[in-house]
gemmi code that builds the backbone of each chain (N, CA, C; Angstrom):
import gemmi

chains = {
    "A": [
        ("UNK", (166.523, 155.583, 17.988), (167.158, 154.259, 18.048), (168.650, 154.456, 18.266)),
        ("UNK", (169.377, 153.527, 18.694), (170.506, 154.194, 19.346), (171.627, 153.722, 18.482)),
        ("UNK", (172.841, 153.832, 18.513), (173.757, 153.292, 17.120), (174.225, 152.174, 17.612)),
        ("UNK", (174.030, 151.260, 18.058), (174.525, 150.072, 18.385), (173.500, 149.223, 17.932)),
        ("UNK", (171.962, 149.543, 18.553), (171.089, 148.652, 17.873), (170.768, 148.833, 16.247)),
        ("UNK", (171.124, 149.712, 15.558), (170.955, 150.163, 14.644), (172.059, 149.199, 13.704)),
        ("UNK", (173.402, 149.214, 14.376), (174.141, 148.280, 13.538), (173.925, 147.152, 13.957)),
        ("UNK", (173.395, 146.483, 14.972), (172.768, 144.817, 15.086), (172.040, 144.540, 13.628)),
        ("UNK", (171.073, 145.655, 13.659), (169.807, 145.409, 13.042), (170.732, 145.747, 11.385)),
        ("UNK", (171.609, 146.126, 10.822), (172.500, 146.278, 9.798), (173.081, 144.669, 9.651)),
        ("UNK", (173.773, 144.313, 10.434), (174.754, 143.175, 10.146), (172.864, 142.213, 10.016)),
        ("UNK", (172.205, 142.074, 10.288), (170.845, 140.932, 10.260), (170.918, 141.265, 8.568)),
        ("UNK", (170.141, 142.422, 8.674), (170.064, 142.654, 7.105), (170.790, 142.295, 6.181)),
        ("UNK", (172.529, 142.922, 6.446), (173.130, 141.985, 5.284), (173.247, 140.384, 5.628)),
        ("UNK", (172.611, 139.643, 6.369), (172.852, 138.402, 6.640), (174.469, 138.049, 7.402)),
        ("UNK", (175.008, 139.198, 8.235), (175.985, 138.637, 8.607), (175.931, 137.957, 10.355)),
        ("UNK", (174.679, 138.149, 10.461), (174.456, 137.806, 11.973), (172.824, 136.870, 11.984)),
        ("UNK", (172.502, 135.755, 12.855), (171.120, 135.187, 12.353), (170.035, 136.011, 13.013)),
        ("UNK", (168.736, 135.546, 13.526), (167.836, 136.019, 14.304), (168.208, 135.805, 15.509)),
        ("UNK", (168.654, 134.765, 16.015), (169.229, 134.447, 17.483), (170.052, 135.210, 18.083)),
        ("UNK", (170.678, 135.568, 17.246), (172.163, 136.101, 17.678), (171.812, 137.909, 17.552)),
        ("UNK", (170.590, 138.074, 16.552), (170.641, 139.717, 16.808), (170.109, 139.680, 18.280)),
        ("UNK", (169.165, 138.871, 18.095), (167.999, 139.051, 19.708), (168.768, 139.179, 20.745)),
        ("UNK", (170.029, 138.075, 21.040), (170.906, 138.245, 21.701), (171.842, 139.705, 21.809)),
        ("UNK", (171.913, 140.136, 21.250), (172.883, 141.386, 21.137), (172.196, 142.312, 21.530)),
        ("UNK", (170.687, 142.431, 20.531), (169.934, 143.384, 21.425), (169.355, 143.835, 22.975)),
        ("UNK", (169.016, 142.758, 23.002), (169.156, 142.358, 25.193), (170.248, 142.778, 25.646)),
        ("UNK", (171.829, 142.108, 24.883), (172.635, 142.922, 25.970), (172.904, 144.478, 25.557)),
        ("UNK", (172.825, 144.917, 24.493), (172.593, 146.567, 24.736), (171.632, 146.921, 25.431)),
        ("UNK", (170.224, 146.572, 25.006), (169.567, 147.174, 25.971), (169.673, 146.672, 27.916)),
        ("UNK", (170.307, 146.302, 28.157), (170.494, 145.833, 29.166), (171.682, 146.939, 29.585)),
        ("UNK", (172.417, 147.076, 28.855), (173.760, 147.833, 29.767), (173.126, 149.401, 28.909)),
        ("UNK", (172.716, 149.671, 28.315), (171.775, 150.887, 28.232), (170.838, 151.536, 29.327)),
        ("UNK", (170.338, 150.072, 29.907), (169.812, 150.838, 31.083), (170.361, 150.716, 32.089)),
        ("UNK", (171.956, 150.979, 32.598), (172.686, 151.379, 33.453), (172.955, 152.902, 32.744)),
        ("UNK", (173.582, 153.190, 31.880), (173.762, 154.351, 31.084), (172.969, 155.774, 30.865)),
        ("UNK", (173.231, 156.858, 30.264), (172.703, 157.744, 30.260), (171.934, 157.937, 29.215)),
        ("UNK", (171.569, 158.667, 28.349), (170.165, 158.585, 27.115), (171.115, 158.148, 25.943)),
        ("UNK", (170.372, 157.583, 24.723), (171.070, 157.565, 23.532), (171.330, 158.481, 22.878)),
        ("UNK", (172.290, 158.242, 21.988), (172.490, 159.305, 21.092), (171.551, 160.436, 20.532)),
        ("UNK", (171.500, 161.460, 20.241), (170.452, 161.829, 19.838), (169.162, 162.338, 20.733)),
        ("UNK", (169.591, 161.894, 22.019), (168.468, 161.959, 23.063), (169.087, 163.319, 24.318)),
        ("UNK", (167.526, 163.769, 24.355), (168.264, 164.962, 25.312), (167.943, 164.005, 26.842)),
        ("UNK", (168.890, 164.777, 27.752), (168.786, 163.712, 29.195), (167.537, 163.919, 29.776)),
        ("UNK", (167.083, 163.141, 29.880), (165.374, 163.315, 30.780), (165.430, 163.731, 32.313)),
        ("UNK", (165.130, 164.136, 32.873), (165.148, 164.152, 34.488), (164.705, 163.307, 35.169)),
        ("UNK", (165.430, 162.401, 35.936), (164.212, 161.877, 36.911), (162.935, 162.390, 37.544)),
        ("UNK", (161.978, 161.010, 37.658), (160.598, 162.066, 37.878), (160.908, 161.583, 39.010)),
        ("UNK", (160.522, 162.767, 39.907), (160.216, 163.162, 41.353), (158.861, 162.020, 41.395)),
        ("UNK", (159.438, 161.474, 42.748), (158.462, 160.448, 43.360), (157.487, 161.570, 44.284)),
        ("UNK", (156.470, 161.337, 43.815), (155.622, 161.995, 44.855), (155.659, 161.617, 46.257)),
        ("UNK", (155.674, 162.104, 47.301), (155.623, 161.865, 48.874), (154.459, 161.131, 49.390)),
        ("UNK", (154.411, 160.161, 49.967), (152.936, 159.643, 50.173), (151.964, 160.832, 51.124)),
        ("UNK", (150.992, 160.962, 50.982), (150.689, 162.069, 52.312), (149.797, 161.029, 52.960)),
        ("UNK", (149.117, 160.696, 52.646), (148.093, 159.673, 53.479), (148.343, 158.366, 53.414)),
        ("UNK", (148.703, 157.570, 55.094), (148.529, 156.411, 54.809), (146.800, 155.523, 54.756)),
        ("UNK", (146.523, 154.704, 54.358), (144.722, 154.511, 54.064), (145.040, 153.090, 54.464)),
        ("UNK", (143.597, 152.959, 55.528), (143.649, 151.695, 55.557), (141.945, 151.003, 54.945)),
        ("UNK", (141.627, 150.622, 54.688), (140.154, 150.302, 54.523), (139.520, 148.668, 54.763)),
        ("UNK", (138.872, 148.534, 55.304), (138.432, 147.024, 55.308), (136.980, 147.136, 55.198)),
        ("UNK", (136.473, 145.811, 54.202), (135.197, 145.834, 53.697), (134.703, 144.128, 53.904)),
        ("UNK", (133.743, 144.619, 54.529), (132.692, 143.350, 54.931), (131.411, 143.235, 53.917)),
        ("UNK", (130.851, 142.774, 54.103), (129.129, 142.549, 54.126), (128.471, 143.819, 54.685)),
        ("UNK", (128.575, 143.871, 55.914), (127.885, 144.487, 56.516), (129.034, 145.849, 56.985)),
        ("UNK", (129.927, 145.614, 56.985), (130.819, 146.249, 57.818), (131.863, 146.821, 56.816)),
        ("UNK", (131.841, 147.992, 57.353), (132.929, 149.123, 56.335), (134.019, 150.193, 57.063)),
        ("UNK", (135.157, 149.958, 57.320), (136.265, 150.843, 57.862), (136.980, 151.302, 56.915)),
        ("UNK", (137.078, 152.719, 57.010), (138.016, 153.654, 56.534), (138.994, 154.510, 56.983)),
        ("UNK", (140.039, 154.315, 57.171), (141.151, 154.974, 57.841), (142.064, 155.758, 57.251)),
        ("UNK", (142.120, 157.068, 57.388), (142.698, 157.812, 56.286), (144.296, 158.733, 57.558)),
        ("UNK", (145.446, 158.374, 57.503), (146.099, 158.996, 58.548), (147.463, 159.549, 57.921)),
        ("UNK", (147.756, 160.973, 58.146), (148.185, 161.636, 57.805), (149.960, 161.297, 58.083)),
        ("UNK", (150.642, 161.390, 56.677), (151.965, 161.003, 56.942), (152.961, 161.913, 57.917)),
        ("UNK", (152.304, 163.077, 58.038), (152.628, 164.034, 58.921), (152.757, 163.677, 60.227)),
        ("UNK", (151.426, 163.270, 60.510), (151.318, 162.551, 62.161), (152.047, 161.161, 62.380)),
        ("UNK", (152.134, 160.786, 61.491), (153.383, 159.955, 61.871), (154.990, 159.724, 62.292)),
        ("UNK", (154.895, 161.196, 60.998), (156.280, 161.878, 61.625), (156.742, 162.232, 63.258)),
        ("UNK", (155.709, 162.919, 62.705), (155.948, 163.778, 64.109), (155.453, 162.312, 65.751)),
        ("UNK", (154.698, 161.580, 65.476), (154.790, 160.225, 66.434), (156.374, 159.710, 66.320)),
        ("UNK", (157.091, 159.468, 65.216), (158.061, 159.164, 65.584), (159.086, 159.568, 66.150)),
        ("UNK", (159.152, 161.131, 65.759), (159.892, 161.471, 66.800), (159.467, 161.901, 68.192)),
        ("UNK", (158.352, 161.746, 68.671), (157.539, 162.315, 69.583), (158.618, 160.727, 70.498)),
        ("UNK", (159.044, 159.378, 70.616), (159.229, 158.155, 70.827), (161.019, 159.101, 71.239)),
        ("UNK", (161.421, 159.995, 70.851), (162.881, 160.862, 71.835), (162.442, 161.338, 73.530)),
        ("UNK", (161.025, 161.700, 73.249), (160.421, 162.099, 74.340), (160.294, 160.909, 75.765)),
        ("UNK", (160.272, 159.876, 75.182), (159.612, 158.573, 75.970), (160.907, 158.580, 76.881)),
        ("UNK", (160.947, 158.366, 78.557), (161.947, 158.183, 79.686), (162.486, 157.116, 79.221)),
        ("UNK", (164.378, 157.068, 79.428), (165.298, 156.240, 79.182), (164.619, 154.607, 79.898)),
        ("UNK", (164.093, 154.452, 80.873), (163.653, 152.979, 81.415), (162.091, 152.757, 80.547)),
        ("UNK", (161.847, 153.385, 79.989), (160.369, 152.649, 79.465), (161.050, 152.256, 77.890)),
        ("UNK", (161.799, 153.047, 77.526), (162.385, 152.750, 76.058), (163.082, 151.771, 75.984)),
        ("UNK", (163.917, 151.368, 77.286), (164.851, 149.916, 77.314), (163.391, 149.159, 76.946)),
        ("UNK", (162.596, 148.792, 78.143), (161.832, 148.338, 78.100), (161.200, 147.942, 76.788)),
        ("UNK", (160.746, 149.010, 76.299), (160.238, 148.915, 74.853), (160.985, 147.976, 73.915)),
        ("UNK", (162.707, 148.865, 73.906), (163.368, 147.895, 73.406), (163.512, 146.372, 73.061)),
        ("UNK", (163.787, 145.868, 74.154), (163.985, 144.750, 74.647), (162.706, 143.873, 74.108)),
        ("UNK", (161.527, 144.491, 73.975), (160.420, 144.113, 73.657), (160.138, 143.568, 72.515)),
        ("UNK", (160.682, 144.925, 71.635), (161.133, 144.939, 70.669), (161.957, 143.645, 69.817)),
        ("UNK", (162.983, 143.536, 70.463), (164.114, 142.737, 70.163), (163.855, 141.128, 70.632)),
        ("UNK", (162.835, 140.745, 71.223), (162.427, 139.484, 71.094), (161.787, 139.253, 70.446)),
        ("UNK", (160.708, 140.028, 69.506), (160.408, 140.145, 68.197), (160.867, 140.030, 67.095)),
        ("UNK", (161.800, 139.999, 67.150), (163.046, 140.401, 65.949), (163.228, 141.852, 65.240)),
        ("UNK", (162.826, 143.148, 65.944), (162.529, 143.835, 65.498), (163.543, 145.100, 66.427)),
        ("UNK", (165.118, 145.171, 66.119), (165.872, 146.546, 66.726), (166.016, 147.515, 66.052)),
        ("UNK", (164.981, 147.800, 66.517), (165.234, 149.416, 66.582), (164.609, 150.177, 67.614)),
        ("UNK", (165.709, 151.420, 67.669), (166.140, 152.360, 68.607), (165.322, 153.521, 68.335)),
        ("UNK", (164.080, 154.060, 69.099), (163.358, 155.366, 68.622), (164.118, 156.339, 69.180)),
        ("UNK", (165.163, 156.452, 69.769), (165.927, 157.628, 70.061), (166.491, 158.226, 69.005)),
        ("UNK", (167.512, 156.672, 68.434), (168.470, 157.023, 67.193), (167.843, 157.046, 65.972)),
        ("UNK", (166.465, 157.781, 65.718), (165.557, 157.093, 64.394), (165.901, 158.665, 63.984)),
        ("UNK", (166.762, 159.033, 63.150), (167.202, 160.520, 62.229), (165.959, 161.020, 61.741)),
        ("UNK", (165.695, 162.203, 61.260), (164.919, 162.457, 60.070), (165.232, 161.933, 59.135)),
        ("UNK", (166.483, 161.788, 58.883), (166.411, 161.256, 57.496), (166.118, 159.888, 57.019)),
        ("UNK", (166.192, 158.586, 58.488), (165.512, 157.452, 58.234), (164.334, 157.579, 57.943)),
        ("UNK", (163.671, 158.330, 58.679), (162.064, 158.718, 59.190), (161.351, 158.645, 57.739)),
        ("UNK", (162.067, 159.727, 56.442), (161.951, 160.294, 55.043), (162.319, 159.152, 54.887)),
        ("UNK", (163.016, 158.420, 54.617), (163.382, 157.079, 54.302), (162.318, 155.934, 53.949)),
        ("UNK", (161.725, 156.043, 55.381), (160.950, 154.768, 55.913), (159.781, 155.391, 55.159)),
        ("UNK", (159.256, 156.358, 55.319), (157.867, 157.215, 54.314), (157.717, 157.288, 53.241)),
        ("UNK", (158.921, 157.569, 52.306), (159.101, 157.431, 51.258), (158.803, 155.849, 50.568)),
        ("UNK", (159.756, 155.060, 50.938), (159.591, 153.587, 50.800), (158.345, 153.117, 51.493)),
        ("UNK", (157.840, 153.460, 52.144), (156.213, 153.160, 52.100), (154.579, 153.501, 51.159)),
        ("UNK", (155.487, 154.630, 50.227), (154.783, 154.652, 49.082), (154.357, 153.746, 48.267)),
        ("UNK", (155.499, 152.695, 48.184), (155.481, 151.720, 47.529), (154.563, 150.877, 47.904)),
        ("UNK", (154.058, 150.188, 49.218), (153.218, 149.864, 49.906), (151.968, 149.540, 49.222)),
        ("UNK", (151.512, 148.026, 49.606), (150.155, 147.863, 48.655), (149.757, 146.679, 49.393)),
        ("UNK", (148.868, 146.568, 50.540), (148.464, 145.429, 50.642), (146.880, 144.926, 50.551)),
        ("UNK", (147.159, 143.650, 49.782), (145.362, 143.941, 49.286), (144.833, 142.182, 49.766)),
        ("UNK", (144.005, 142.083, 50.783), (144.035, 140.644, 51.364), (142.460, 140.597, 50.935)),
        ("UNK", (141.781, 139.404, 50.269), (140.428, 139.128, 50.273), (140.285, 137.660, 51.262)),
        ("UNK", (139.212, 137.745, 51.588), (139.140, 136.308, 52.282), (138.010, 135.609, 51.127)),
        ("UNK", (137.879, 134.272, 51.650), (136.707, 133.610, 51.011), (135.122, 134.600, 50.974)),
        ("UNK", (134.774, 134.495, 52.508), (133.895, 135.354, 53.095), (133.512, 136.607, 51.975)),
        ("UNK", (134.148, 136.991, 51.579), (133.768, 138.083, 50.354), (134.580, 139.899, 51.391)),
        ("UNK", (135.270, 139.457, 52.741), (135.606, 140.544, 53.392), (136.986, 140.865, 52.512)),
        ("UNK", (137.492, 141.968, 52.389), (138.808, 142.526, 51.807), (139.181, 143.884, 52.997)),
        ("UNK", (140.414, 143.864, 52.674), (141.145, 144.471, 53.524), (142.552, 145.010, 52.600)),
        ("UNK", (142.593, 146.971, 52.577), (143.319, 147.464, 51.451), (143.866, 148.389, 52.226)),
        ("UNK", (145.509, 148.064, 52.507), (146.791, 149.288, 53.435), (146.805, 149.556, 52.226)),
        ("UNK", (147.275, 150.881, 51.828), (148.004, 151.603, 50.578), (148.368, 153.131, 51.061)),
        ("UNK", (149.393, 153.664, 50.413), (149.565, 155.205, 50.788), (149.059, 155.834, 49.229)),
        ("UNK", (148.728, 157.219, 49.911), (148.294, 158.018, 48.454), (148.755, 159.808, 48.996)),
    ],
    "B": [
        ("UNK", (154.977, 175.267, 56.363), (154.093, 175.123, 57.850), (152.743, 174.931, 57.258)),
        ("UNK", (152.908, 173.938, 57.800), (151.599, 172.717, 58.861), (150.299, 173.603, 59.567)),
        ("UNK", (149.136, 173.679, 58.956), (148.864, 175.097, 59.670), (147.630, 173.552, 60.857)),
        ("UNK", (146.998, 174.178, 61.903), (146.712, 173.213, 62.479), (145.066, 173.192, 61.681)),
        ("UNK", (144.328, 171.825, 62.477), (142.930, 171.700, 61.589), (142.160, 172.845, 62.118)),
        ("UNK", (140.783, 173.298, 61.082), (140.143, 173.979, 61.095), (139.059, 173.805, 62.034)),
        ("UNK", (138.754, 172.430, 61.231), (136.936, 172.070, 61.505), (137.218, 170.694, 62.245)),
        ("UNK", (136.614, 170.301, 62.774), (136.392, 168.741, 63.264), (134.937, 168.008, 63.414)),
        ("UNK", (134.938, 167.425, 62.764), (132.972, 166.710, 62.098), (133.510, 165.323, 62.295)),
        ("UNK", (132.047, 164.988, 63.613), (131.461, 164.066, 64.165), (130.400, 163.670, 63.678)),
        ("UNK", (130.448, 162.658, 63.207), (128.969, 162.301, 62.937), (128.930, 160.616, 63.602)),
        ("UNK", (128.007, 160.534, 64.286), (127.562, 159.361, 65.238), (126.236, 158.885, 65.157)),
        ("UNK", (126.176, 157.551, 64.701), (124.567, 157.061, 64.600), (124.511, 156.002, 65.268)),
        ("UNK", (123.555, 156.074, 66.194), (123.324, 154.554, 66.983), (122.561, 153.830, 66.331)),
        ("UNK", (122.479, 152.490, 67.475), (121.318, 151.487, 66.737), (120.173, 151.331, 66.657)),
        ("UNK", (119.835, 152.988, 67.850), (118.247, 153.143, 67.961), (118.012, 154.150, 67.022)),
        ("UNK", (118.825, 154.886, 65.867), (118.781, 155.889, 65.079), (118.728, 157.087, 65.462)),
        ("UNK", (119.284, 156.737, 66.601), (119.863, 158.210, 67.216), (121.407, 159.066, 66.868)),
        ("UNK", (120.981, 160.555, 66.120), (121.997, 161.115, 65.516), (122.486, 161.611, 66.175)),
        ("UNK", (124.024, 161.870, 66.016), (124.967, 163.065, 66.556), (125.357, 163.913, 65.769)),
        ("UNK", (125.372, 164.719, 65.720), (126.009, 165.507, 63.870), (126.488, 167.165, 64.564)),
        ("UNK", (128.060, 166.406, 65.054), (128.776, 168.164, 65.498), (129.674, 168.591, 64.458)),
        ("UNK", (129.804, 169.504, 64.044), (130.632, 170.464, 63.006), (131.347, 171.327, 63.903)),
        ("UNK", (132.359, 171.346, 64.582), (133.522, 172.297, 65.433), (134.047, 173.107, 65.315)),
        ("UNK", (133.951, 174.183, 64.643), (134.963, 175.367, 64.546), (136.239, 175.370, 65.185)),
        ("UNK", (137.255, 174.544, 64.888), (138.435, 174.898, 66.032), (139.094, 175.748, 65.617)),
        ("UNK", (138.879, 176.604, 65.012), (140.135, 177.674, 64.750), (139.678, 178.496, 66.129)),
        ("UNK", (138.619, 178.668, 66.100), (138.010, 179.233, 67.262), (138.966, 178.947, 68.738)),
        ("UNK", (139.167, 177.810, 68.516), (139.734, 177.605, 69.905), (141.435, 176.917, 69.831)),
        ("UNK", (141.789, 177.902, 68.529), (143.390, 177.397, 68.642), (144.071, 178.506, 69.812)),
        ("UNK", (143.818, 179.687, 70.150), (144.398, 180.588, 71.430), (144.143, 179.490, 72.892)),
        ("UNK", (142.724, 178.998, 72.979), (142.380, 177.877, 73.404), (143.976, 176.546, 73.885)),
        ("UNK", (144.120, 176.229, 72.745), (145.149, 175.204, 72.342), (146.415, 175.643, 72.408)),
        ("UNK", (146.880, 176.572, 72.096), (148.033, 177.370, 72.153), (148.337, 177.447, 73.495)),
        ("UNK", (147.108, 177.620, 74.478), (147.318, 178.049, 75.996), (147.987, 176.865, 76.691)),
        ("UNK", (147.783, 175.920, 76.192), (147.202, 174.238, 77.132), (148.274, 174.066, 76.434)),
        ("UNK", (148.777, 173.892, 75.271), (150.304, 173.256, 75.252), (151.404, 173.947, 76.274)),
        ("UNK", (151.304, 175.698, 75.974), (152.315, 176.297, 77.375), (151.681, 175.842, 78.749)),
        ("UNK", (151.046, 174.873, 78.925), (150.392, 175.191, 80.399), (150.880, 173.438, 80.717)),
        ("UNK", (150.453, 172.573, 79.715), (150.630, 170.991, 80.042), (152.024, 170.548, 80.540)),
        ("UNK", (153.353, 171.458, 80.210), (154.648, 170.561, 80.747), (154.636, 170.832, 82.431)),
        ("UNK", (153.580, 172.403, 82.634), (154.117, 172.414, 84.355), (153.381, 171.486, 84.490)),
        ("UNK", (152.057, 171.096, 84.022), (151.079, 170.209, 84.805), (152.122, 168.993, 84.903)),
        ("UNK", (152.463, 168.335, 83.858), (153.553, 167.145, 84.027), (154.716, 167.153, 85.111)),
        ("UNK", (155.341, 168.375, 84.855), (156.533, 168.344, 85.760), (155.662, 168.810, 87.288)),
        ("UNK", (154.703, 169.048, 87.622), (153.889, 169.174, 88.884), (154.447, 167.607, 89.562)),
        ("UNK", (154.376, 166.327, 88.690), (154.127, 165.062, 88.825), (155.896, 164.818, 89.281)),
        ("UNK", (155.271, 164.397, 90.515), (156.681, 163.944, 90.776), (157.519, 162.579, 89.951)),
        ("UNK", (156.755, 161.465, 89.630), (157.534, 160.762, 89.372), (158.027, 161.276, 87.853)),
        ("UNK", (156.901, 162.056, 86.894), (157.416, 162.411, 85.795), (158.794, 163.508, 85.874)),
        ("UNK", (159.165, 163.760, 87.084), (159.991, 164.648, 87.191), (161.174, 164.240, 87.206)),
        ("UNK", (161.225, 162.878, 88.092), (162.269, 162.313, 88.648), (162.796, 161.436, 86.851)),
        ("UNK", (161.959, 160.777, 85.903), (161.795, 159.966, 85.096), (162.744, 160.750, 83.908)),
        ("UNK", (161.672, 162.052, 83.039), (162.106, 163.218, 82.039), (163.263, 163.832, 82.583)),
        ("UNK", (164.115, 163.979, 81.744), (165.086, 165.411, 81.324), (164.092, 166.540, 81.884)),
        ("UNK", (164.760, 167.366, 82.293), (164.210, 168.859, 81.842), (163.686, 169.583, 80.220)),
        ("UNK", (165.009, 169.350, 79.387), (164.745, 169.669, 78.367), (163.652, 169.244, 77.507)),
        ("UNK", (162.785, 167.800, 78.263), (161.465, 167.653, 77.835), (160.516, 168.131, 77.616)),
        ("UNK", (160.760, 168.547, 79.054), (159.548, 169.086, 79.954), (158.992, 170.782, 78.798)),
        ("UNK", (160.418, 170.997, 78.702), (160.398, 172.445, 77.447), (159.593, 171.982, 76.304)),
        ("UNK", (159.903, 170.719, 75.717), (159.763, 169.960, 74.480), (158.513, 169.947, 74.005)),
        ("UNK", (157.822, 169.284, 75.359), (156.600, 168.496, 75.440), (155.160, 169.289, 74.682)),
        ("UNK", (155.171, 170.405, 75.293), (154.306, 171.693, 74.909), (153.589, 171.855, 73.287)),
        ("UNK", (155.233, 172.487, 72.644), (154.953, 172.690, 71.296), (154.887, 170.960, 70.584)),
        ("UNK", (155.905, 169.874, 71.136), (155.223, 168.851, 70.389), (154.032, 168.469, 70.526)),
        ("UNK", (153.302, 168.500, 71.141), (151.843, 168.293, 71.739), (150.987, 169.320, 70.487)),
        ("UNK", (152.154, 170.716, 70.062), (150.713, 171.123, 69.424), (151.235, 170.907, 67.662)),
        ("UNK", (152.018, 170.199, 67.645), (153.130, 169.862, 66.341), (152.442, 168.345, 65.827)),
        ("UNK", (152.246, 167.811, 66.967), (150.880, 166.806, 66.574), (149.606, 167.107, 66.635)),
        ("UNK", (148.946, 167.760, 67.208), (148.050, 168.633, 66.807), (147.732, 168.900, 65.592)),
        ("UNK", (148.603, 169.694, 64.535), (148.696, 170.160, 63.718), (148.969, 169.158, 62.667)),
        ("UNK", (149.416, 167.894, 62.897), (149.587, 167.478, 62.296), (148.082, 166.143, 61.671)),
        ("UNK", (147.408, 166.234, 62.808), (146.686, 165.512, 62.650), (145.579, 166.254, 61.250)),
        ("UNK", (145.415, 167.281, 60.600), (144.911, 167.893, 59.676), (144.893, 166.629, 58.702)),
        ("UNK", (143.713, 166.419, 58.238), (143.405, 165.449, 57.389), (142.723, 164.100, 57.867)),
        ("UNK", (142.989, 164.053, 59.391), (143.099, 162.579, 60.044), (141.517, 162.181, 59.812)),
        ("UNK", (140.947, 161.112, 59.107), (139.382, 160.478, 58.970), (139.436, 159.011, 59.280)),
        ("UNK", (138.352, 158.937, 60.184), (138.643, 157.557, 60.687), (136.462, 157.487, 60.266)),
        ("UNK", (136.554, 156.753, 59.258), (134.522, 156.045, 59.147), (134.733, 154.780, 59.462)),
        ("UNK", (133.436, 154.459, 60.223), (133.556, 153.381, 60.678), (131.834, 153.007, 60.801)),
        ("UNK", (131.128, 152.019, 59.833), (130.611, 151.837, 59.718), (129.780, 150.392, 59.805)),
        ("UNK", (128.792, 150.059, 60.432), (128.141, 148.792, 60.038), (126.768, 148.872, 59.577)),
        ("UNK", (125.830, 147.935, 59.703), (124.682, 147.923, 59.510), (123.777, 149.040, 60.098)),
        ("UNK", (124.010, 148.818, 61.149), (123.126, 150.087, 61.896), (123.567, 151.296, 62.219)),
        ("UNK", (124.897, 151.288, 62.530), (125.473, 152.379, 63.903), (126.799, 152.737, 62.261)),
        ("UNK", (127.099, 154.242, 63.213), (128.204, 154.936, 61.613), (128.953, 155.687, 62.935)),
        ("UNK", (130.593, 155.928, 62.756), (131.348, 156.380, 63.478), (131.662, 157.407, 62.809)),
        ("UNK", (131.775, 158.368, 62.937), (132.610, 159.727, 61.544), (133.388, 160.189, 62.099)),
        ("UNK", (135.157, 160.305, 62.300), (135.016, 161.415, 62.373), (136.493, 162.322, 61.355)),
        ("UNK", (136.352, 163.391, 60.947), (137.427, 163.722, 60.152), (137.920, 165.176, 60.948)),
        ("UNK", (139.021, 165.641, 60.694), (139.671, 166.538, 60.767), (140.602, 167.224, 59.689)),
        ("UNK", (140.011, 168.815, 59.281), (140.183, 169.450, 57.883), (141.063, 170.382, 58.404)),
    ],
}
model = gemmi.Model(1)
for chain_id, residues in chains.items():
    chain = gemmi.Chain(chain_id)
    for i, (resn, *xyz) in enumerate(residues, 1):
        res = gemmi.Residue()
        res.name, res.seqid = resn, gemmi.SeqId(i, " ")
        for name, pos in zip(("N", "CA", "C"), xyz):
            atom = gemmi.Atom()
            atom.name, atom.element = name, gemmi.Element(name[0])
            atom.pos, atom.b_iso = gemmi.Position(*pos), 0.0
            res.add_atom(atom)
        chain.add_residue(res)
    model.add_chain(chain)
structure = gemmi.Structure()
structure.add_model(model)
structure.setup_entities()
């Protein structure tokens, strides 16, 4: 317990603060606590390493009908940058295509390190659609 | 390193219950694969308009990325199934 909440929870006891007002105090420590580093007393934890997605999965389920799509975050990589390869007039093209979509971006200028970027933050990724019909349909990375 | 896939398993069922069931050895034929990536940029740059279109430094490029996706596809499973008929296929 950390020494700030410890003396909230002191001044309650001797009655110098009410229930409202500890609750209040406690929220804002713990609130600017979790900008901060460990409490007192606490050894520093490490951040846990986000695992890398390796597979993106797609699956859709019918009645009758069952798709499973299992595609490797690897091959995606490497598709995206494979899009440096594509001739300067098909990529305008693309572009432009692109961009009446609402959607600029440049596969020339796409770094590795967006690439890790965009993969990473697709871990997060969860889409889970049912219809009436009883069909479902599940994007997720694993 | 990405080593490339091993095996590649097909499995195909029609609607008359007719099976396909191939199991591939491709390691067997990665010298195979190895050949055809050094061999695919002349075939490209053979092509005139791809000539006039690509850099040169593509044309170098094209080869090993060809087998960089290749390799990358290790894992790739696509089932595809309905009532009657089943699509398989995975890459290990």
């Amino acid at each position: 317990m950390s020494e700030e909440r410890r003396r909230i929870l002191e001044m309650l006891k001797q009655g110098k603060i009410n229930v409202s007002e500890a609750e209040e105090l406690l929220d804002a420590v713990g609130e600017l606590a979790g900008g901060e580093g460990p409490a007192e007393g606490q050894e520093p934890t490490a951040p846990v390493a986000k695992e890398k997605p390796k597979y993106l999965r797609i699956a859709v389920e019918d009645k009758e009908d069952h798709v499973d799509v299992r595609v490797p975050m690897q091959l995606l990589r490497s598709g995206i940058k494979l899009g440096a390869l594509i001739p300067q007039s098909a990529r305008t093209k693309i572009g432009e295509a692109l961009s009446e979509k609402g959607l600029n971006i440049d596969l020339a200028n796409l770094t590795p390190e967006m690439i890790e970027e965009l993969i990473e933050g697709m871990g997060e990724l969860s889409v889970d659609v049912e219809e009436k019909g009883g069909a479902k349909v599940r994007i997720f990375c694993e | 390193m990405i080593w490339p896939p091993s095996v590649l398993r097909i499995r195909i069922v029609g609607k008359d219950r007719k099976r396909i069931r191939l199991w591939i050895p491709l390691f067997l034929l990665w010298p195979l694969i190895v050949f055809a990536a050094l061999v695919v940029p002349f075939v490209i740059a053979a092509v005139p308009r791809t000539r006039r279109e690509l850099p040169i430094k593509s044309f170098l490029t094209i080869g090993p990325w060809l087998f960089v996706i290749f390799c990358a596809m290790r894992g790739l499973k696509v089932d595809v199934r309905s009532r009657d008929e089943q699509v398989y296929i995975a890459l290990w």
